[in-house]
PASEGU-749540 format. One record per atom (N, C-alpha, C, O, CB): residue in one letter; x, z, y. Coordinates in pm, whole numbers, padded with zeros to 5 digits, always signed. Glycine has a CB too. Layout:
BEGIN
AXZY;...
***
This chain:
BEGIN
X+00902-00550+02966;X+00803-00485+03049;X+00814-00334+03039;X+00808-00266+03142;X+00664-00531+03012;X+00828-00282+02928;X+00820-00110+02909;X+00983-00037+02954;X+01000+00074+03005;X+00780-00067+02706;X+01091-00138+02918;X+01192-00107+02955;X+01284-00113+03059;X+01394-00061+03077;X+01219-00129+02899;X+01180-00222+03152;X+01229-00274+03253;X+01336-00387+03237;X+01349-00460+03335;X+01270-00175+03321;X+01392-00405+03159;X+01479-00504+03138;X+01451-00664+03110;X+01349-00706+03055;X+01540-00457+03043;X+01558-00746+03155;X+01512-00899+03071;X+01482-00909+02984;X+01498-00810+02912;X+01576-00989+03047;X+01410-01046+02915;X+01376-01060+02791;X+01511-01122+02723;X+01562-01209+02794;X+01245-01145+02780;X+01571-01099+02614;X+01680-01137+02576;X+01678-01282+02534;X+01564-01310+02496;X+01721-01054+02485;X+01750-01373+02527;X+01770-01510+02518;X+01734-01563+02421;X+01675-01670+02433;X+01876-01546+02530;X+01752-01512+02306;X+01730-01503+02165;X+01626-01508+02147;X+01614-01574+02043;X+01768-01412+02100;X+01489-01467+02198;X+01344-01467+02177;X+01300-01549+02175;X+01246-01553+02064;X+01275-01419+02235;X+01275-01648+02235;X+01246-01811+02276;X+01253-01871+02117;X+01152-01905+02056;X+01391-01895+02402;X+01407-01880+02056;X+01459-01992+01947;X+01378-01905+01853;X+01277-01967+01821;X+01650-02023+01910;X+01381-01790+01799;X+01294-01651+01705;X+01163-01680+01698;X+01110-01674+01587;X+01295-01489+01777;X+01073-01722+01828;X+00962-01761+01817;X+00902-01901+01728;X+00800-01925+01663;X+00943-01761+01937;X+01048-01987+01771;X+01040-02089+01733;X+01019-02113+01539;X+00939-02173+01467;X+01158-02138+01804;X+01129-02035+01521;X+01199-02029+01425;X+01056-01955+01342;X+01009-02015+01245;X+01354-01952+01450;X+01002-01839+01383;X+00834-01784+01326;X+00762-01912+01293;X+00743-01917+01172;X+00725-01692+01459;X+00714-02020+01356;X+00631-02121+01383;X+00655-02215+01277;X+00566-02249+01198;X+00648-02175+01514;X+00818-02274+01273;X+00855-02366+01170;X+00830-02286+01021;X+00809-02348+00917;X+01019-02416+01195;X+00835-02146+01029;X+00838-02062+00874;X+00707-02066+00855;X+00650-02100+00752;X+00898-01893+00861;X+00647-02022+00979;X+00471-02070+00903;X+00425-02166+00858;X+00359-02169+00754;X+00366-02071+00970;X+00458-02287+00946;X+00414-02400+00859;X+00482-02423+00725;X+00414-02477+00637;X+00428-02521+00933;X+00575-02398+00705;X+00644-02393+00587;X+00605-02334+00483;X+00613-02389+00373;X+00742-02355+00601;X+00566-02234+00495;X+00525-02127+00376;X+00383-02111+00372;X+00335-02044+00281;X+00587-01978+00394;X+00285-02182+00489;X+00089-02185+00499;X+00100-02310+00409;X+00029-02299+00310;X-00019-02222+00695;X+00158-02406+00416;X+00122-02530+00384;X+00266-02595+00318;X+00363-02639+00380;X+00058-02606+00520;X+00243-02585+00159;X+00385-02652+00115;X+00414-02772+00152;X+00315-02842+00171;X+00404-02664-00019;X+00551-02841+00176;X+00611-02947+00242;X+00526-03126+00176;X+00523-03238+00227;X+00801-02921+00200;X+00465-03066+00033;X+00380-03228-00026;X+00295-03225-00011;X+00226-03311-00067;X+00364-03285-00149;X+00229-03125+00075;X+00064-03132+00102;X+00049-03143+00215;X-00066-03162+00254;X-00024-03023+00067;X+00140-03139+00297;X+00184-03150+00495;X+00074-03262+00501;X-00037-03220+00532;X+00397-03225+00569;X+00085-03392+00478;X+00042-03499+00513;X-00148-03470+00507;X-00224-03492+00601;X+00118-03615+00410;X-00186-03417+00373;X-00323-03403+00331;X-00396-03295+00406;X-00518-03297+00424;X-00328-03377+00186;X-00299-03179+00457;X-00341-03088+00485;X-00319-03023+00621;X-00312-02904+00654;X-00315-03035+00400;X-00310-03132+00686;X-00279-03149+00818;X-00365-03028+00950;X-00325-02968+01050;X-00321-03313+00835;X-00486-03040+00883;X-00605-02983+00983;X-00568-02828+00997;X-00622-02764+01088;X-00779-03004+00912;X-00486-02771+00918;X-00391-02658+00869;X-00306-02608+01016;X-00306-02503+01081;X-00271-02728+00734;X-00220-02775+01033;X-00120-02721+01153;X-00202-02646+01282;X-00167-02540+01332;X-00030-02864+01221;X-00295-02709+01314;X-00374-02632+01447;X-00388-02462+01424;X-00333-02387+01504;X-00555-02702+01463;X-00448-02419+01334;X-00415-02327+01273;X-00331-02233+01261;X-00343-02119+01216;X-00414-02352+01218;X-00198-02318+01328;X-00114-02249+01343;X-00054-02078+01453;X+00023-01982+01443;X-00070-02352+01352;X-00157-02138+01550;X-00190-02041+01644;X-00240-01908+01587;X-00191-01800+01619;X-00286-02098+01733;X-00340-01922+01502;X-00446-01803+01409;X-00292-01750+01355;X-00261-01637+01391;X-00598-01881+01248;X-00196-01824+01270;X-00117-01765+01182;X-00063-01669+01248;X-00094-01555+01215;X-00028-01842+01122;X+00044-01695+01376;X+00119-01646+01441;X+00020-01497+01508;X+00044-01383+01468;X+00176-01765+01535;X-00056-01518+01579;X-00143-01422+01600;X-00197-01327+01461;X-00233-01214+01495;X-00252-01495+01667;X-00203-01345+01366;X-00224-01279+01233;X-00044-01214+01222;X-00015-01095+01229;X-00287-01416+01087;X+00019-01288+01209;X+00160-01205+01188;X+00190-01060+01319;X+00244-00950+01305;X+00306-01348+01209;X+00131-01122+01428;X+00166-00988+01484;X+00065-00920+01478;X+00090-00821+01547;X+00212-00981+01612;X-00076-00908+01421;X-00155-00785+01345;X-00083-00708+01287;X-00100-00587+01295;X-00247-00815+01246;X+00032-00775+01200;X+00142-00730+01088;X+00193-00651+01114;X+00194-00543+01057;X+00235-00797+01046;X+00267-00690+01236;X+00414-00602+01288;X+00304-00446+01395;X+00334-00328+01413;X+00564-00760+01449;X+00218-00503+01426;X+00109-00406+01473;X+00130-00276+01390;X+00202-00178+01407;X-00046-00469+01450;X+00034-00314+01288;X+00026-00244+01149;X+00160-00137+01103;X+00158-00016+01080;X+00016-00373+01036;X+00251-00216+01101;X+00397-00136+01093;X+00446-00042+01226;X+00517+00059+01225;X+00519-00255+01074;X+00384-00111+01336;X+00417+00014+01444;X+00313+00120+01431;X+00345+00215+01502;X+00417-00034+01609;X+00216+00137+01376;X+00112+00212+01351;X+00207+00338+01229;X+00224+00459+01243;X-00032+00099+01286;X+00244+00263+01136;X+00324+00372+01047;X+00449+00451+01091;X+00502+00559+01061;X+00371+00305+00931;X+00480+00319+01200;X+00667+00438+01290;X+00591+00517+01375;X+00661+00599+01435;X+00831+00331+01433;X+00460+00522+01404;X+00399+00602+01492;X+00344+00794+01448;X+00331+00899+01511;X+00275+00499+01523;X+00325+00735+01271;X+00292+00830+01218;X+00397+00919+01204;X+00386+01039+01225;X+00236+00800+01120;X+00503+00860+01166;X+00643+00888+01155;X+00644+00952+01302;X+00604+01068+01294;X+00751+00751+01122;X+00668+00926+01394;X+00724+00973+01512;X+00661+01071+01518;X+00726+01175+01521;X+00725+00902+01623;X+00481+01082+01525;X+00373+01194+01547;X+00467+01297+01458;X+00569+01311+01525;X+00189+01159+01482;X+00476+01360+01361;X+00525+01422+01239;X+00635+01471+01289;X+00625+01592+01309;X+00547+01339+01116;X+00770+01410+01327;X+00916+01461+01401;X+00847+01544+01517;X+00893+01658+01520;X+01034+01317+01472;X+00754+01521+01611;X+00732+01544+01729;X+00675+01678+01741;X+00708+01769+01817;X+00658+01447+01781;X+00560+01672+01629;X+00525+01817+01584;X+00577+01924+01495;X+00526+02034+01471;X+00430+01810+01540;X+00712+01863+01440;X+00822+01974+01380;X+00922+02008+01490;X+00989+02108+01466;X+00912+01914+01244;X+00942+01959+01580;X+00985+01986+01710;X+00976+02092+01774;X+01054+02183+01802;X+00944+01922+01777;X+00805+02057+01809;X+00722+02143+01872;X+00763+02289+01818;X+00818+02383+01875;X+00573+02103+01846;X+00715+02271+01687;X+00674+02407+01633;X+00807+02468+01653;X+00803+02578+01709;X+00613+02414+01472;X+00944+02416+01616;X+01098+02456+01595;X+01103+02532+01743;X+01139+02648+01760;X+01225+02305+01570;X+01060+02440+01843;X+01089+02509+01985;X+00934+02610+02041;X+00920+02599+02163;X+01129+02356+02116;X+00867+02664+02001;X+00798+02745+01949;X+00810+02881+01920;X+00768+02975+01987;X+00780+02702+01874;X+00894+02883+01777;X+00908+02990+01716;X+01064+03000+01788;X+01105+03114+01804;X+00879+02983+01546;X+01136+02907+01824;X+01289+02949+01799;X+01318+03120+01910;X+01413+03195+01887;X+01412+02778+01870;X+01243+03139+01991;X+01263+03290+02055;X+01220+03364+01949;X+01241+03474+01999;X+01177+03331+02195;X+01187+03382+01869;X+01152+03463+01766;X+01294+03519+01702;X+01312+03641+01703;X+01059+03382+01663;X+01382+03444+01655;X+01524+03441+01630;X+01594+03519+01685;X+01617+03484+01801;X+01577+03342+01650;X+01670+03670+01636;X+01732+03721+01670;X+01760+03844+01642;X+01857+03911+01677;X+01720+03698+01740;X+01614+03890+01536;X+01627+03997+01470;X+01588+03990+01401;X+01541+03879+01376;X+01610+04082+01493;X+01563+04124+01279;X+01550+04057+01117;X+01420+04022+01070;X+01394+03927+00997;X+01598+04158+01002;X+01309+04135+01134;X+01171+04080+01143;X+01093+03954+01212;X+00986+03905+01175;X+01120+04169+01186;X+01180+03914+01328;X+01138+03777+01397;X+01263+03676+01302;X+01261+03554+01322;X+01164+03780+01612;X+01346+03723+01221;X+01408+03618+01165;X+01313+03558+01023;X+01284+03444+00989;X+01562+03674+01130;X+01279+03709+00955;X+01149+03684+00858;X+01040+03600+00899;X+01016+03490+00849;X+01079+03807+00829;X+00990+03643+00972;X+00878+03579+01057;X+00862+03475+01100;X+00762+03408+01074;X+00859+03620+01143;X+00948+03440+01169;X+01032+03238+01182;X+01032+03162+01075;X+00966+03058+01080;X+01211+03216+01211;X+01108+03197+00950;X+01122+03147+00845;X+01004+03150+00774;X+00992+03053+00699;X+01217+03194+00790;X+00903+03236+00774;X+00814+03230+00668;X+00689+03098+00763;X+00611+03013+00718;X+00747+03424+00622;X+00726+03140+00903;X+00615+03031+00943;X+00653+02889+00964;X+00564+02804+00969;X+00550+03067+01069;X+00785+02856+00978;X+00841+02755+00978;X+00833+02713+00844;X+00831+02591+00826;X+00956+02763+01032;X+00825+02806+00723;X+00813+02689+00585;X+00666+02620+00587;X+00643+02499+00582;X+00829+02779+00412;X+00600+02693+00592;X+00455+02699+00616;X+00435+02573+00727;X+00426+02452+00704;X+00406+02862+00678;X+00433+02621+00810;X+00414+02450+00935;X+00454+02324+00921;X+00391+02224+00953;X+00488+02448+01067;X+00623+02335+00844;X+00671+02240+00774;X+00621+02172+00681;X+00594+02052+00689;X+00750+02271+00738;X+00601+02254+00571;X+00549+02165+00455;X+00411+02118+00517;X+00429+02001+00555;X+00531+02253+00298;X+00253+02167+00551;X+00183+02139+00578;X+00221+01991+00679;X+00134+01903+00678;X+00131+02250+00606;X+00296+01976+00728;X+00342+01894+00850;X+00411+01782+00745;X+00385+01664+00765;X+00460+01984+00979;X+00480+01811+00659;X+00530+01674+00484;X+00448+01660+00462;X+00422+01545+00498;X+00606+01693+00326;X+00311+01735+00388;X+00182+01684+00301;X+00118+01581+00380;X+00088+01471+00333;X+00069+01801+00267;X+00086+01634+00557;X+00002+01525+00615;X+00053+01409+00635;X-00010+01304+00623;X-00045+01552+00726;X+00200+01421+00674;X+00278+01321+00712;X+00263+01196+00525;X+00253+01073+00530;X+00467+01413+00769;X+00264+01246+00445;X+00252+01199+00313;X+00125+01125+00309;X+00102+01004+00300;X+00258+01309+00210;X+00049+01226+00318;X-00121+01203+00334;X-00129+01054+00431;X-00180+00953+00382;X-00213+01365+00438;X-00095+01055+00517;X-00099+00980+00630;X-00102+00836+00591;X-00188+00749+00579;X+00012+01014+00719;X+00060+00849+00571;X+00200+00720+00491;X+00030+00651+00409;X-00043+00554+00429;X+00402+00830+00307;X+00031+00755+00325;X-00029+00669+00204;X-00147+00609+00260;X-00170+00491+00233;X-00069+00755+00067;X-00231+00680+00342;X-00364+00593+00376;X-00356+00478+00429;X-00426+00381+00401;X-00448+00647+00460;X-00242+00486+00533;X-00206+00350+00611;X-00198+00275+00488;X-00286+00196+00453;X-00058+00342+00711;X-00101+00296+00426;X-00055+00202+00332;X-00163+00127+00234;X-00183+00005+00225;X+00043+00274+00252;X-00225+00234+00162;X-00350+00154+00105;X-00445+00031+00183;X-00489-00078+00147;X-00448+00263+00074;X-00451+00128+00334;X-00562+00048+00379;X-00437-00120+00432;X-00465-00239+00444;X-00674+00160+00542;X-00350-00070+00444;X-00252-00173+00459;X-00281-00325+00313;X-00312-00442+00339;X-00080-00068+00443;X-00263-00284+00215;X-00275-00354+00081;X-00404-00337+00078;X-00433-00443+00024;X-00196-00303-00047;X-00509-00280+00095;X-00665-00343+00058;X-00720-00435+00208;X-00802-00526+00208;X-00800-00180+00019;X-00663-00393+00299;X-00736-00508+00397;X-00653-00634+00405;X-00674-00742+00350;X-00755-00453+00558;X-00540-00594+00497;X-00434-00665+00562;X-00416-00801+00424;X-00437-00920+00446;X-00274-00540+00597;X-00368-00735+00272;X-00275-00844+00157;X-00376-00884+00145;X-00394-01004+00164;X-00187-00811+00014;X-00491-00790+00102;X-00614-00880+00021;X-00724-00988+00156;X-00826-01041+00113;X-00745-00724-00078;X-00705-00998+00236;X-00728-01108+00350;X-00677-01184+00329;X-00742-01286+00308;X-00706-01099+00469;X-00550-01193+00320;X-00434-01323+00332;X-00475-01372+00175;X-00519-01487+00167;X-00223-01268+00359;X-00467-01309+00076;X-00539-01373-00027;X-00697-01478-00045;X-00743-01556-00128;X-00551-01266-00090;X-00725-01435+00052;X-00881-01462+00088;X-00961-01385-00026;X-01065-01437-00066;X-00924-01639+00087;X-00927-01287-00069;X-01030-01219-00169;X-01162-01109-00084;X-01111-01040+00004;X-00920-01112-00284;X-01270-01094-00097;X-01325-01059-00020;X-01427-00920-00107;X-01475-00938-00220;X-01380-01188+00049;X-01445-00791-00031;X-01458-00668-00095;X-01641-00684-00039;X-01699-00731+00060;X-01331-00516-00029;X-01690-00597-00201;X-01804-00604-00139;X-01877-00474-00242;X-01817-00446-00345;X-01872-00773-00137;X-01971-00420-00216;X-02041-00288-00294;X-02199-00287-00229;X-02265-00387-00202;X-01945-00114-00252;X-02243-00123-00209;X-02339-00107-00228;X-02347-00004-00095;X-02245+00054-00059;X-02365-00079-00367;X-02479+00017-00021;X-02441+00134+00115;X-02447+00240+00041;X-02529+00250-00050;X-02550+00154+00260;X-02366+00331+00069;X-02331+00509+00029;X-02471+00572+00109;X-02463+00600+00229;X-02138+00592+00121;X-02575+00587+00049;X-02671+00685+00117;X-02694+00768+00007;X-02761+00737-00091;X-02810+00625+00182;X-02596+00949+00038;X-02623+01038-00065;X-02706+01106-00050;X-02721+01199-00129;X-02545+01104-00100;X-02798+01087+00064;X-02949+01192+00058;X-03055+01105+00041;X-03158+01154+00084;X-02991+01288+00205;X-03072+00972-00014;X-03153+00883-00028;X-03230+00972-00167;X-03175+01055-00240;X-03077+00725-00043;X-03366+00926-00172;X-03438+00967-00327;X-03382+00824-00423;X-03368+00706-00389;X-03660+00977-00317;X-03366+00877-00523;X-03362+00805-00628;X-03467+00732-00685;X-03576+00789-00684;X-03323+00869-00702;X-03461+00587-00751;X-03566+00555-00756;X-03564+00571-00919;X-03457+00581-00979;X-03597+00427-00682;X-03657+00573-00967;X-03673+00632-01117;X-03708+00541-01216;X-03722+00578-01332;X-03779+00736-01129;
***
């Protein structure tokens, strides 16, 4: 659809091939029989796996955002280039935009990622998070 092109042939048996691995790995092969009510289920799985691959285009996205805005900035400053004070001047703001542009890009990585391993793993675990509401202008009770 985005590329205009056919869907390649290969997709069809791949799908397939997703479906047989889920049941395989949701429900080990000696409990198939007992744990049957599982296979219907199977739909939720498949739909949960592409949350997954979701999730991972969310991080090539961060990735891409990050290239896109060192870009920017590169084609930006690059008329600056050509004498020794716009060569100073380039360089000192290009380190500057850069690194700030690694830290967030870092910053970023990692939040996905946490929130990746505290929602996404710890779901599939069925472990379930629970606390207290954050109200920091509440009175204290004594």
């Amino acid at each position: 659809m985005v590329l205009g092109i056919d869907m390649p042939k290969f997709v069809i048996p791949m799908f397939i091939v997703e479906a047989v691995l889920l049941v395989l790995f949701t429900v080990p092969p000696k409990r198939l029989k007992q744990d049957f009510i599982s296979i219907p289920m199977l739909v939720l799985d498949v739909v949960n796996s592409f949350t997954y691959v979701i999730s991972y285009i969310r991080l090539f996205a961060v990735g891409m955002s990050g290239a896109a805005i060192a870009e920017a900035f590169n084609d930006m400053l690059s008329p600056l280039f050509g004498s020794a004070v716009g060569n100073a001047g380039a360089a000192f703001l290009l380190l500057f935009v850069h690194g700030l542009n690694i830290a967030l890009a870092v910053m970023g990585v990692a939040v996905h990622a946490v929130r990746l391993n505290t929602l996404e793993f710890s779901n599939g675990l069925g472990q379930e998070w629970s606390g207290f509401a954050f109200a920091p202008f509440a009175k204290q009770k004594n």
